[in-house]
DRENZA-164261 format. One record per residue (C-alpha): residue number from 1; x, y, z. Coordinates in pm, whole numbers. Last residue first. Example, Ala and Ser with C-alpha at 12.3 -4.5 7.8 and 13.67 -1.06 7.14 Angstrom:
! residues 2
<rec n="2" xx="1367" yy="-106" zz="714"/>
<rec n="1" xx="1230" yy="-450" zz="780"/>
***
This chain:
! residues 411
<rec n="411" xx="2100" yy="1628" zz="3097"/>
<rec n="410" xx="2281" yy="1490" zz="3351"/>
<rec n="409" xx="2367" yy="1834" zz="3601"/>
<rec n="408" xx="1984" yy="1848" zz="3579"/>
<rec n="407" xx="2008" yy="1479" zz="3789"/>
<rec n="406" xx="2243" yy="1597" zz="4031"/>
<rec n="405" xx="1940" yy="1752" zz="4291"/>
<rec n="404" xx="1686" yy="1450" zz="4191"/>
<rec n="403" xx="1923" yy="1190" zz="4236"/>
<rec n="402" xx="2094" yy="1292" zz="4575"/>
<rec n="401" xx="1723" yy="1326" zz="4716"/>
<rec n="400" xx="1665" yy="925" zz="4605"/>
<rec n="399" xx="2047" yy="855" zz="4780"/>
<rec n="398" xx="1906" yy="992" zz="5104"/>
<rec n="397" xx="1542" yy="853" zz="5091"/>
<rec n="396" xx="1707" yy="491" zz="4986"/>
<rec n="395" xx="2010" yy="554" zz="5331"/>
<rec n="394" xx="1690" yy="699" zz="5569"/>
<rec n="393" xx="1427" yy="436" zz="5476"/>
<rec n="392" xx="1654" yy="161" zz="5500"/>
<rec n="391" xx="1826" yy="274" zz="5808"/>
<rec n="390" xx="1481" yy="314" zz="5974"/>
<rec n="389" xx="1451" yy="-45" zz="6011"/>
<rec n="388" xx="1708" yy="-58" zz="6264"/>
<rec n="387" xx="1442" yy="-189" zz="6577"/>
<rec n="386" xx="1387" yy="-510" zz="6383"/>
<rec n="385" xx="1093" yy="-578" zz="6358"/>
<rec n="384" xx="934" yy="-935" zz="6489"/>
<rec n="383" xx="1033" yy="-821" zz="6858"/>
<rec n="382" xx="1227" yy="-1068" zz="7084"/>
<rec n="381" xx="1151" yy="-1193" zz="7458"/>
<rec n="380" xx="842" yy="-1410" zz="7360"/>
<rec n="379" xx="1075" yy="-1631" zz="7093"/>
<rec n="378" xx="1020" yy="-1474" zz="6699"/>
<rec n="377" xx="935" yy="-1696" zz="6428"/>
<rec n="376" xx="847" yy="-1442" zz="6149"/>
<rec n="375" xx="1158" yy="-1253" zz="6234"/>
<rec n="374" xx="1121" yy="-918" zz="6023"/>
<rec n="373" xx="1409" yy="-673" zz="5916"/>
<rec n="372" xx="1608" yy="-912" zz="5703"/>
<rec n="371" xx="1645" yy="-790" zz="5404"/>
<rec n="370" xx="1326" yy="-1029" zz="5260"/>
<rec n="369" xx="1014" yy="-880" zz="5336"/>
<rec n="368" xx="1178" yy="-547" zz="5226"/>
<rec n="367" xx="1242" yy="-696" zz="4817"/>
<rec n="366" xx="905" yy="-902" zz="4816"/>
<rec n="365" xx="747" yy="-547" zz="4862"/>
<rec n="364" xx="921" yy="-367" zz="4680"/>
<rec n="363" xx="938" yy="-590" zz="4400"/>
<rec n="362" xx="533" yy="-615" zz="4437"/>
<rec n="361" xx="501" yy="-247" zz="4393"/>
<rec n="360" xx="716" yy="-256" zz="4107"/>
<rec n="359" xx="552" yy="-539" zz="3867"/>
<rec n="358" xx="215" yy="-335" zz="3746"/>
<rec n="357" xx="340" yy="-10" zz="3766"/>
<rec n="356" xx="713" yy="-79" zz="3560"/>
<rec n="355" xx="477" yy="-258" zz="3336"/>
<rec n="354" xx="285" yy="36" zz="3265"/>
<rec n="353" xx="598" yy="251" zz="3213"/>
<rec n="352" xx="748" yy="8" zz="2977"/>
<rec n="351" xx="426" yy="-5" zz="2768"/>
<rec n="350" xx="398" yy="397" zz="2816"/>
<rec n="349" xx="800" yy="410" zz="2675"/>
<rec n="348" xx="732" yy="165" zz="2415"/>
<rec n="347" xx="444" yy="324" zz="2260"/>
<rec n="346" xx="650" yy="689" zz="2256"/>
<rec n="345" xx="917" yy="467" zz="2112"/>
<rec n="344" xx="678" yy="351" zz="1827"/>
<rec n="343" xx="565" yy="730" zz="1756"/>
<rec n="342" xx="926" yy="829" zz="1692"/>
<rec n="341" xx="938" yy="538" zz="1451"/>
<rec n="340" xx="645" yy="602" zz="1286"/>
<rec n="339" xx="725" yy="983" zz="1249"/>
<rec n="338" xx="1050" yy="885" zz="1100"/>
<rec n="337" xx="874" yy="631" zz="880"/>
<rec n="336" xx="679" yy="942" zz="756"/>
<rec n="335" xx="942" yy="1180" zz="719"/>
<rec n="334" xx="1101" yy="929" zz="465"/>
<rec n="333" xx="776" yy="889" zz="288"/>
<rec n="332" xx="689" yy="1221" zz="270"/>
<rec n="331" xx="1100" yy="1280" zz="134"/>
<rec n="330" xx="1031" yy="1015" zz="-148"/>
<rec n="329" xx="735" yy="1207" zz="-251"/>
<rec n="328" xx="887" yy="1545" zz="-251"/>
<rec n="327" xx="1181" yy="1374" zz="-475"/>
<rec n="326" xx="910" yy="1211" zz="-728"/>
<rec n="325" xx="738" yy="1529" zz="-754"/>
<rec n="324" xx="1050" yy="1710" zz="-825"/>
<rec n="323" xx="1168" yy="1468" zz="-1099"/>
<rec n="322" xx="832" yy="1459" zz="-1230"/>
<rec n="321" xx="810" yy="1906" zz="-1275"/>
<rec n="320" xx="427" yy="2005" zz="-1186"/>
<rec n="319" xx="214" yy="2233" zz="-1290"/>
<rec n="318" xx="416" yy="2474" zz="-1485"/>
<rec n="317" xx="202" yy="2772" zz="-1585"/>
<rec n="316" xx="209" yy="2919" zz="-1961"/>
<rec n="315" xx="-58" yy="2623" zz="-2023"/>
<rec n="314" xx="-319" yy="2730" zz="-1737"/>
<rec n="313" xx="-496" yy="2431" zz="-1639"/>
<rec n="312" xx="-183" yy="2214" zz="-1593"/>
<rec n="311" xx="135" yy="2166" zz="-1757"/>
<rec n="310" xx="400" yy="1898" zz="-1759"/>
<rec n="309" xx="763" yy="1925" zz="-1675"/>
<rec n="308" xx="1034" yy="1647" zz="-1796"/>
<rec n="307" xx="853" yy="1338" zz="-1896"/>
<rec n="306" xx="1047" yy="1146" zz="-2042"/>
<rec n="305" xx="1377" yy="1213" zz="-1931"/>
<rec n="304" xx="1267" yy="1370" zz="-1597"/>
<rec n="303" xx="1050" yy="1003" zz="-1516"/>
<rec n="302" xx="1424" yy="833" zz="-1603"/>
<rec n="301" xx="1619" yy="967" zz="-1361"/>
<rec n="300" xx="1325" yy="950" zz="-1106"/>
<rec n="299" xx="1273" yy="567" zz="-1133"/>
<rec n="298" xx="1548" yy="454" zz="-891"/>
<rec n="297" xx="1407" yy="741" zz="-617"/>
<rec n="296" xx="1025" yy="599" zz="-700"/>
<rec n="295" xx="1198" yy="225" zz="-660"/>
<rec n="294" xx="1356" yy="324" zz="-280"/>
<rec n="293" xx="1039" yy="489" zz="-188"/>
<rec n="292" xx="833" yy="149" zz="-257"/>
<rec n="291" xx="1069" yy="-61" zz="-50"/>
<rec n="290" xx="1059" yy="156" zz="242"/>
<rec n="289" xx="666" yy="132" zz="188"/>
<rec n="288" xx="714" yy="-238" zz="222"/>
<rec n="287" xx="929" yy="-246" zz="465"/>
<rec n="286" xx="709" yy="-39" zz="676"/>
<rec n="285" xx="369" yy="-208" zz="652"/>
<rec n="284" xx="532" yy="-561" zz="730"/>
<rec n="283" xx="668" yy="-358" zz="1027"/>
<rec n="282" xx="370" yy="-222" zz="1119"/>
<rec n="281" xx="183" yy="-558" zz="1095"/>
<rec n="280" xx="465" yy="-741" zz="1311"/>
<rec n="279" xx="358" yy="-474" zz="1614"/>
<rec n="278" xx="13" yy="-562" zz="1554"/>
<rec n="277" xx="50" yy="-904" zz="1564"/>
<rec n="276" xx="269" yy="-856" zz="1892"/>
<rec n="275" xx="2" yy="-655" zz="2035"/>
<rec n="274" xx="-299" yy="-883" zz="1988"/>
<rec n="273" xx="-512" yy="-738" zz="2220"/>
<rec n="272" xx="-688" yy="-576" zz="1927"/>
<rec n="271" xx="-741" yy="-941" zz="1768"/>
<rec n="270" xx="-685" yy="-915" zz="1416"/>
<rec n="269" xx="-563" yy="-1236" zz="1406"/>
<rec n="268" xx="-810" yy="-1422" zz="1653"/>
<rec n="267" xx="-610" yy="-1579" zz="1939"/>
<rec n="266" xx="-587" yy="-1947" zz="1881"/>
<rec n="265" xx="-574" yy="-2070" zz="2177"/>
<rec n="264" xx="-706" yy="-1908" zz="2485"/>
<rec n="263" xx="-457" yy="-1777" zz="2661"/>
<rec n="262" xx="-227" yy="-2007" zz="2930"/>
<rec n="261" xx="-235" yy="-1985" zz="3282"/>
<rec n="260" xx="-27" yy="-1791" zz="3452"/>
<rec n="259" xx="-288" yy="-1633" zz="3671"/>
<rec n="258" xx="-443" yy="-1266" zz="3726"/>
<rec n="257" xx="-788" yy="-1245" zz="3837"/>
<rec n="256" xx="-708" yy="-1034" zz="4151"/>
<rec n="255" xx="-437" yy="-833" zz="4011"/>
<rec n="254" xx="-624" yy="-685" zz="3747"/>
<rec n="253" xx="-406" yy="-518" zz="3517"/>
<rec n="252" xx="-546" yy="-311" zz="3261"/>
<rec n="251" xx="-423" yy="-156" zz="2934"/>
<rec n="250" xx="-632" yy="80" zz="2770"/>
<rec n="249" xx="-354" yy="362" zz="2745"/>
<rec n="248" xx="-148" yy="41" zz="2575"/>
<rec n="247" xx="-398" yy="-120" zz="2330"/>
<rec n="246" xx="-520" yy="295" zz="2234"/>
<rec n="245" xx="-181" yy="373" zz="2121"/>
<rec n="244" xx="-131" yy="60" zz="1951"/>
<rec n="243" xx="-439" yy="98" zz="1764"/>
<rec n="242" xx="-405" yy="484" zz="1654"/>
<rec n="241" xx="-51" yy="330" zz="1516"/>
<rec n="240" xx="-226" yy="101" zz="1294"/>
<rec n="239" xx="-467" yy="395" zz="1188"/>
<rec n="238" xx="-163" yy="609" zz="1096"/>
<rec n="237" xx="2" yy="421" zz="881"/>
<rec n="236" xx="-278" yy="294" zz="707"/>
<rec n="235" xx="-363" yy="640" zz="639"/>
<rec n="234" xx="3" yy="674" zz="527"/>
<rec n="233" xx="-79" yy="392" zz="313"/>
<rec n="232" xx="-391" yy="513" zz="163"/>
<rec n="231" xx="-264" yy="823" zz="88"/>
<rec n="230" xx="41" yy="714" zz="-50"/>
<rec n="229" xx="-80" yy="446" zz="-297"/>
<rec n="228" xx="-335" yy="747" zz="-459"/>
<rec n="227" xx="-100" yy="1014" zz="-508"/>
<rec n="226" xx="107" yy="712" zz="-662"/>
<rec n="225" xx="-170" yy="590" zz="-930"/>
<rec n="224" xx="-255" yy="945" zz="-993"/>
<rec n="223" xx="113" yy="1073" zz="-1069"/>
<rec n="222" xx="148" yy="737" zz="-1304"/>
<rec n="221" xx="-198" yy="854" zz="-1461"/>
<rec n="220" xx="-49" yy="1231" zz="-1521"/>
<rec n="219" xx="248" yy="1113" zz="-1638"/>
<rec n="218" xx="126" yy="994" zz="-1947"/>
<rec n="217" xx="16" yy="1341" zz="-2125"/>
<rec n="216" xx="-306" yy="1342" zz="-2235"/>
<rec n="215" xx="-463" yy="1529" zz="-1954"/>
<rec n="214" xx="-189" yy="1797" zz="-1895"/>
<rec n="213" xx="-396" yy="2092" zz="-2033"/>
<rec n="212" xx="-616" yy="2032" zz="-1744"/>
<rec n="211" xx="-488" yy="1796" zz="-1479"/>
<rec n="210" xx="-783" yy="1849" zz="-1273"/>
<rec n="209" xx="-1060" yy="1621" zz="-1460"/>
<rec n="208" xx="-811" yy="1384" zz="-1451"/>
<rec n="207" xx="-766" yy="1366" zz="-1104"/>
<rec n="206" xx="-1163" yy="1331" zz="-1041"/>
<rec n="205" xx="-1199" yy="1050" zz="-1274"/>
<rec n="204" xx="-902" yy="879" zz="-1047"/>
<rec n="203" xx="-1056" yy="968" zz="-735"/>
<rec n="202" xx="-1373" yy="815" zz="-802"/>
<rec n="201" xx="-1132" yy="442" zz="-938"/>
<rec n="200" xx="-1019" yy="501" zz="-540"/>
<rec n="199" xx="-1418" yy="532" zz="-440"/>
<rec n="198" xx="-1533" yy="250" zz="-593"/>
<rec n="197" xx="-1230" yy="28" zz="-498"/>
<rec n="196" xx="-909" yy="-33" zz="-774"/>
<rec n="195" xx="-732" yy="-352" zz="-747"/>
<rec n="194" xx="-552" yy="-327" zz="-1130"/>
<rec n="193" xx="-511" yy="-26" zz="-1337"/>
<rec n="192" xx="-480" yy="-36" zz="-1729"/>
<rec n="191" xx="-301" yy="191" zz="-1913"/>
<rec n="190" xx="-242" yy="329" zz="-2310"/>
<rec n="189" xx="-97" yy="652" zz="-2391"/>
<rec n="188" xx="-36" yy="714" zz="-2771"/>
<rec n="187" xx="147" yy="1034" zz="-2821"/>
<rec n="186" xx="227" yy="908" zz="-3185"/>
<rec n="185" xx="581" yy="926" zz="-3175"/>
<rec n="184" xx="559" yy="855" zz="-2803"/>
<rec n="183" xx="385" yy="569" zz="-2805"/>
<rec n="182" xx="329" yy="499" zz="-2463"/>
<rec n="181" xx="235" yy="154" zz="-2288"/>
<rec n="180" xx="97" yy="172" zz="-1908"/>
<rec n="179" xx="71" yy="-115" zz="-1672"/>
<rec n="178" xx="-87" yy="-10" zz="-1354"/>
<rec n="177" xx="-69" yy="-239" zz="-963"/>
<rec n="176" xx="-255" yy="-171" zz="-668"/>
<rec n="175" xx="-202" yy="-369" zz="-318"/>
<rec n="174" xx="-552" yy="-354" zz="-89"/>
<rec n="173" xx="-362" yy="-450" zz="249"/>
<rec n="172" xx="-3" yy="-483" zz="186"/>
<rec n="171" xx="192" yy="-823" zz="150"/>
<rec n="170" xx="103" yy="-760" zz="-260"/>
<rec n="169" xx="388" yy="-519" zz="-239"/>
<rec n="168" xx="317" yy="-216" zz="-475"/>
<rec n="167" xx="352" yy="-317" zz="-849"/>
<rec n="166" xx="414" yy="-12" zz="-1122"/>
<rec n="165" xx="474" yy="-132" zz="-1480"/>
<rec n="164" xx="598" yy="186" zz="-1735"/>
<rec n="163" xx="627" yy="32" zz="-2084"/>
<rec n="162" xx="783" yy="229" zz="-2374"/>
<rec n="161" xx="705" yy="179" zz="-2715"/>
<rec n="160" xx="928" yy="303" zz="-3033"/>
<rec n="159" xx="688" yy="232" zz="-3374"/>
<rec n="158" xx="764" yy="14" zz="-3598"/>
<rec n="157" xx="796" yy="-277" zz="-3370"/>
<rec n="156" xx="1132" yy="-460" zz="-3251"/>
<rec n="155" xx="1235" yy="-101" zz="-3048"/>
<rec n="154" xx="1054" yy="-201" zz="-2766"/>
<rec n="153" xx="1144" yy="-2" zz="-2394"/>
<rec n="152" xx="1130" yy="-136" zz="-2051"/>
<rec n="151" xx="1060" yy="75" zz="-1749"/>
<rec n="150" xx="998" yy="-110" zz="-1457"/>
<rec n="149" xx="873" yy="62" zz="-1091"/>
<rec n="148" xx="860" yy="-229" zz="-823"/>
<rec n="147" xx="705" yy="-320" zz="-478"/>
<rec n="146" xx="707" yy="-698" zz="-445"/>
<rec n="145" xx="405" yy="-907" zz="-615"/>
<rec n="144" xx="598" yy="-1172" zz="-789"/>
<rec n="143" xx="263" yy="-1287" zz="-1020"/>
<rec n="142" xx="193" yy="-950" zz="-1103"/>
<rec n="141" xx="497" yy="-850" zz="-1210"/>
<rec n="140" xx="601" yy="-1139" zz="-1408"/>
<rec n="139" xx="247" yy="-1092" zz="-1574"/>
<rec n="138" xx="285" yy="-756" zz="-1661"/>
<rec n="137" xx="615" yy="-823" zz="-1781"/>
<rec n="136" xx="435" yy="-1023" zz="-2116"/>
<rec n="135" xx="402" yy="-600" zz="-2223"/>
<rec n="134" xx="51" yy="-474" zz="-2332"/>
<rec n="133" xx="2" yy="-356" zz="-2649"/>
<rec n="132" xx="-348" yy="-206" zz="-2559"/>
<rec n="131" xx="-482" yy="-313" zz="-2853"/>
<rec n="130" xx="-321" yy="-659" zz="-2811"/>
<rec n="129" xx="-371" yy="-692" zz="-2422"/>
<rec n="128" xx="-708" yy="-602" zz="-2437"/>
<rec n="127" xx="-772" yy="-863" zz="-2718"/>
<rec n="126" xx="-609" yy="-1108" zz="-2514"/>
<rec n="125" xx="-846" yy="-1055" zz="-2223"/>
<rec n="124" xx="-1143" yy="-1094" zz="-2466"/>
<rec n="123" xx="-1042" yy="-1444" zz="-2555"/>
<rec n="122" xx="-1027" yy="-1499" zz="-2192"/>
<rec n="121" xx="-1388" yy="-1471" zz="-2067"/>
<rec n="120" xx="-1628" yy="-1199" zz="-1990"/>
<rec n="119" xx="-1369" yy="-1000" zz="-1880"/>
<rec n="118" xx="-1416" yy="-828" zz="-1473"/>
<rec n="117" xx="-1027" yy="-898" zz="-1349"/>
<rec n="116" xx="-882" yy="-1170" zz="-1153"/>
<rec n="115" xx="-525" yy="-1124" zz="-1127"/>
<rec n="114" xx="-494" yy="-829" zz="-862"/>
<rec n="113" xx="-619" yy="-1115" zz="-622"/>
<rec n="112" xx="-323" yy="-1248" zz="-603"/>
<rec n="111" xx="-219" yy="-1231" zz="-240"/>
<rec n="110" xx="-548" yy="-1359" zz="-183"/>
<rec n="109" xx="-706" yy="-1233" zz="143"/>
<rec n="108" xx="-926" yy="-1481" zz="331"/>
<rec n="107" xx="-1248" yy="-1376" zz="537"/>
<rec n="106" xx="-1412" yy="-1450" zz="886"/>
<rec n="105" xx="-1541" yy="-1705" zz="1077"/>
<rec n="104" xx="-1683" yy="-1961" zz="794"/>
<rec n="103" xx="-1493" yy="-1862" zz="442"/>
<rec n="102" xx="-1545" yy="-1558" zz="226"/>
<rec n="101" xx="-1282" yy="-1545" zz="-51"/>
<rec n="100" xx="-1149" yy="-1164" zz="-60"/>
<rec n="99" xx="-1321" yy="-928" zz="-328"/>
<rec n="98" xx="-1189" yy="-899" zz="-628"/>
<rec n="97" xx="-1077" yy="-488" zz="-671"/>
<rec n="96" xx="-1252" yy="-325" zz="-959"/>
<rec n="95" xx="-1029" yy="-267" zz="-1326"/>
<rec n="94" xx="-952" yy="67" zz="-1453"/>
<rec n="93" xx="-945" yy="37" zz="-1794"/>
<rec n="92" xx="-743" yy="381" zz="-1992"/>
<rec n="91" xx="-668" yy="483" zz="-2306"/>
<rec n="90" xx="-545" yy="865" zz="-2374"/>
<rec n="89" xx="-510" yy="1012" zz="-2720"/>
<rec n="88" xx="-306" yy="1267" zz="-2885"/>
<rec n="87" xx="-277" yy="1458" zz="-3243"/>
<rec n="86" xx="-506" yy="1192" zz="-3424"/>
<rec n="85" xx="-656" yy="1211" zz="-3703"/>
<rec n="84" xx="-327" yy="1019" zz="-3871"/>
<rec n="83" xx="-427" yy="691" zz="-3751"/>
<rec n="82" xx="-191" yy="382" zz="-3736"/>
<rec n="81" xx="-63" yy="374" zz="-3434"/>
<rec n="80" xx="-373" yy="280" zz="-3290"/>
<rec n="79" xx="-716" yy="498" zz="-3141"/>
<rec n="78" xx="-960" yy="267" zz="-2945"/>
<rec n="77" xx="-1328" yy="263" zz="-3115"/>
<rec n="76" xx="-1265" yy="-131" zz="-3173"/>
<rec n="75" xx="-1231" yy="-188" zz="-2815"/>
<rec n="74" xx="-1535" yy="-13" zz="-2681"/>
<rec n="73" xx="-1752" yy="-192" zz="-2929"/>
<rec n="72" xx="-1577" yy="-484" zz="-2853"/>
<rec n="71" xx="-1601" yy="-472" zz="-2442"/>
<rec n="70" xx="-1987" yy="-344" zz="-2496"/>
<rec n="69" xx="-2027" yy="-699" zz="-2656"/>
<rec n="68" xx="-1871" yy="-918" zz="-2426"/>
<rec n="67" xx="-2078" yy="-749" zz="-2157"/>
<rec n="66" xx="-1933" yy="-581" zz="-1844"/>
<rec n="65" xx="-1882" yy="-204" zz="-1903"/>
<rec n="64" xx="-1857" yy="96" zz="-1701"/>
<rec n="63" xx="-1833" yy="456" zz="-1901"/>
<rec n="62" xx="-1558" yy="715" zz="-1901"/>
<rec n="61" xx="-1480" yy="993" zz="-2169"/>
<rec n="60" xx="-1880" yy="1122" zz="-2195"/>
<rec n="59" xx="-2005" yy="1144" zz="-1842"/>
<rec n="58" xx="-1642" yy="1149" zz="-1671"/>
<rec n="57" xx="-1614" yy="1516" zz="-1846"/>
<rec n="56" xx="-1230" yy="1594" zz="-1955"/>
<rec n="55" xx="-1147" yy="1920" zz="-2115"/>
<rec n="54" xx="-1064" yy="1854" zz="-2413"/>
<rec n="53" xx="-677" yy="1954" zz="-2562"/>
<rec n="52" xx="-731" yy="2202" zz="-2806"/>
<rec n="51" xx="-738" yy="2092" zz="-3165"/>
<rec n="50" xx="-502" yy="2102" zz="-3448"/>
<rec n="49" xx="-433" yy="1749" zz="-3506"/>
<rec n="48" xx="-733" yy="1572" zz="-3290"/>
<rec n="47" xx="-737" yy="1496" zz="-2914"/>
<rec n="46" xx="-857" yy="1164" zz="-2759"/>
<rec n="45" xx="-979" yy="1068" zz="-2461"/>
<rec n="44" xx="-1136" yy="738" zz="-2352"/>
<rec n="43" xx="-1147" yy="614" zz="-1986"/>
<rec n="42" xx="-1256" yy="236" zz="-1893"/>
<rec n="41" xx="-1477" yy="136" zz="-1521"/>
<rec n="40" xx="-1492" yy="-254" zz="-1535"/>
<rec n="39" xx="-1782" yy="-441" zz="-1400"/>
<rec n="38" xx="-1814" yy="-801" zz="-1348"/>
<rec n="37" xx="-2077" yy="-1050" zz="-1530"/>
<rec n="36" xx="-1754" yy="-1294" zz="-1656"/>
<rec n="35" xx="-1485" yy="-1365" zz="-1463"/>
<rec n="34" xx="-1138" yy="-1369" zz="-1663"/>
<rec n="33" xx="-853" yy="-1523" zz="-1411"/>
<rec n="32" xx="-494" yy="-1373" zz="-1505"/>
<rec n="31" xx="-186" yy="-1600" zz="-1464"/>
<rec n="30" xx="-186" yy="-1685" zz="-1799"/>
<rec n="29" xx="-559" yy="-1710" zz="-1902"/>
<rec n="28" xx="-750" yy="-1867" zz="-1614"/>
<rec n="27" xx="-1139" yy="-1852" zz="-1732"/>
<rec n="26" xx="-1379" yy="-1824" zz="-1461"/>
<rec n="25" xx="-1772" yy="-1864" zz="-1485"/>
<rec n="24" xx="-1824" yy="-2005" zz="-1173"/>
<rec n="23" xx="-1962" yy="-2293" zz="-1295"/>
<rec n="22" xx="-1753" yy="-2342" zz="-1562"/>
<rec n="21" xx="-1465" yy="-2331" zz="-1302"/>
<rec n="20" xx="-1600" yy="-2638" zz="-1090"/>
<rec n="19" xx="-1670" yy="-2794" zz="-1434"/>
<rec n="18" xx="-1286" yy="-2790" zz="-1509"/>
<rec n="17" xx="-1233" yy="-2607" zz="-1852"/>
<rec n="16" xx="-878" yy="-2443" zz="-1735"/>
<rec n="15" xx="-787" yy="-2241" zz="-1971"/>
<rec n="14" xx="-463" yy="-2287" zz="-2218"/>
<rec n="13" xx="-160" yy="-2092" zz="-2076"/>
<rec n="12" xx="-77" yy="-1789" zz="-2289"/>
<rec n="11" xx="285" yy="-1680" zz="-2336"/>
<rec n="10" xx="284" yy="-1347" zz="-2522"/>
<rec n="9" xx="516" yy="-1336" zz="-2785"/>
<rec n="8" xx="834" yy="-1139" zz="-2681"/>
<rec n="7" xx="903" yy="-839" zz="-2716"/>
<rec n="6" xx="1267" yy="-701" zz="-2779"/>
<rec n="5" xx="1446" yy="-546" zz="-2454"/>
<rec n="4" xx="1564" yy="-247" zz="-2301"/>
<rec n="3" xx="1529" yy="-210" zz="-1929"/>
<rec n="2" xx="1567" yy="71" zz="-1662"/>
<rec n="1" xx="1474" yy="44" zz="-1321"/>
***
């Protein structure tokens, strides 16, 4: 998605100062929630006219920070517009996943939970967002929380801007979201990532220690942030289908305790028995990653324009071309809900099969007891079987043979 706008003045709320928020040291700031004493991870790389692009170490480029004054220090040492040193430079926060509200019995998920982020308050939130020229989308994005790739450009400020938002559907388990500005004229790069776990924001030094020559250049965090999204689905993927295979080959019927009374109400959500909850969760999982494939194949026209091909280790090697990335992506996914859909009919043939085990024997049975073969009230001079019951068995043995020698004829 493609749009071209002029940006707007950022639309702050004013905090809310209730005590119960004092207390817990949160600051709402837009839609964002600042709480102070968390731990940020932030990336700073920089290359200067003439050099070599560094190679990146995570021991001197990144760093975790959580005091007001570490966040200005850091701040004031990021690169702007204005500098001539510079040749390239590469600005990154990664901001820690908030962890779900703990309540009695379990946990809560907050569909927004991508809004409260690790800033000792919201005065240093706005600085963020003015050096790293962050977009008033963001927030839209956030607050809507449906899978979307926007690319907006600004053409107000001296300097051309682009703005890359990515959003995966907050309905998924542990949703991500990055904002990224470029400066192209400047080959400014500046990105924050939102709902990021230990190891994920791991995997994210460990990508950019890879990319090489291609450090600086912008598509390397938007490859990173999607890399990451599709592992962790198609694990998810996997593991919820690993659950419905094991609820139906662990299926039991016991006869002898069976009633139609009711189940316990409520049943626990996440419940392994739970099959229909299970079977909604794979769809939920589905459309959204259905809905995420269909914005990487809208955003590919544009990734090739600015992107084109980047370069890795070796800079006479092509590393890797957006446009084909994008398309290989798109096809994983599309092979993958394939896979998940063959995989669901598998599930629903066993389920089928079981309950064709648990309710056939007593059709056949209720079935004979009622044709007509038994007097249950018979006088002294008459038998309670019928002396024809071999008919049955001859005529259903007859027609079953007849099946089995035309049924290759069938198929």
């Amino acid at each position: 998605m493609d749009l071209t706008w002029k940006t707007a003045a950022w639309n702050w709320d004013q905090p809310v100062n209730s005590k119960e928020n004092k207390k817990k040291g949160v600051e709402r700031i837009a839609l964002f929630r600042c709480h102070a004493g968390g731990q940020a991870c932030v990336v700073q790389i920089s290359r200067k006219t003439g050099s070599a692009t560094p190679k990146f170490d995570a021991a001197s480029h990144s760093k975790v920070i959580e005091t007001e004054e570490t966040w200005n220090n850091w701040l004031s040492e990021i690169p702007q517009p204005g500098s001539n040193e510079l040749d390239a430079a590469l600005s990154v926060v990664i901001f820690p996943r908030h962890p779900d509200t703990e309540v009695s019995g379990g946990t809560v998920r907050n569909p927004l939970n991508l809004t409260h982020v690790p800033l000792p308050g919201g005065r240093m939130f706005r600085r963020l967002v003015e050096t790293f020229h962050i977009h008033q989308a963001t927030q839209t994005i956030m607050n809507r929380g449906w899978p979307i790739i926007l690319r907006s450009e600004d053409f107000s400020s001296p300097e051309r801007k682009i703005y890359y938002n990515l959003r995966c559907s907050n309905t998924l388990e542990n949703d991500t979201a990055l904002t990224m500005t470029v400066i192209p004229s400047k080959r400014l790069t500046y990105a924050i990532f939102f709902g990021y776990t230990d190891k994920q924001i791991n995997t994210v030094l460990k990508r950019l220690d890879f990319a090489g020559h291609a450090l600086l250049e912008p598509f390397t965090l938007i490859n990173a942030f999607i890399q990451l999204e599709k592992v962790h689905r198609f694990e998810q993927v996997e593991r919820h289908a690993d659950e419905m295979t094991d609820l139906i080959k662990n299926f039991q019927f016991d006869a002898s305790t069976a009633s139609a009374t009711r189940a316990p109400d409520p049943v626990p959500e996440d419940d392994p028995r739970d099959l229909v909850g299970l079977a909604a969760k794979m769809t939920t999982l589905r459309n959204g990653l259905m809905g995420w494939a269909k914005e990487m194949e809208r955003f590919r026209g544009k990734a090739v324009e600015d992107f084109g091909t980047m370069v890795g280790k070796d800079p006479k090697l092509p590393l890797l071309n957006a446009g084909e990335y994008l398309d290989r992506t798109v096809d994983e996914y599309s092979a993958m809900e394939t896979s998940s859909i063959a995989r669901q009919e598998v599930n629903k043939m066993k389920a089928l099969a079981i309950l064709t085990m648990v309710f056939l024997p007593a059709t056949f049975v209720a079935t004979f007891m009622s044709m007509g073969l038994f007097n249950w009230h018979p006088r002294e001079d008459e038998e309670v079987m019928s002396p024809y019951w071999w008919i049955y068995f001859a005529v259903a043995g007859g027609l079953t043979a007849l099946v089995f020698i035309l049924e290759p004829y069938f198929w």
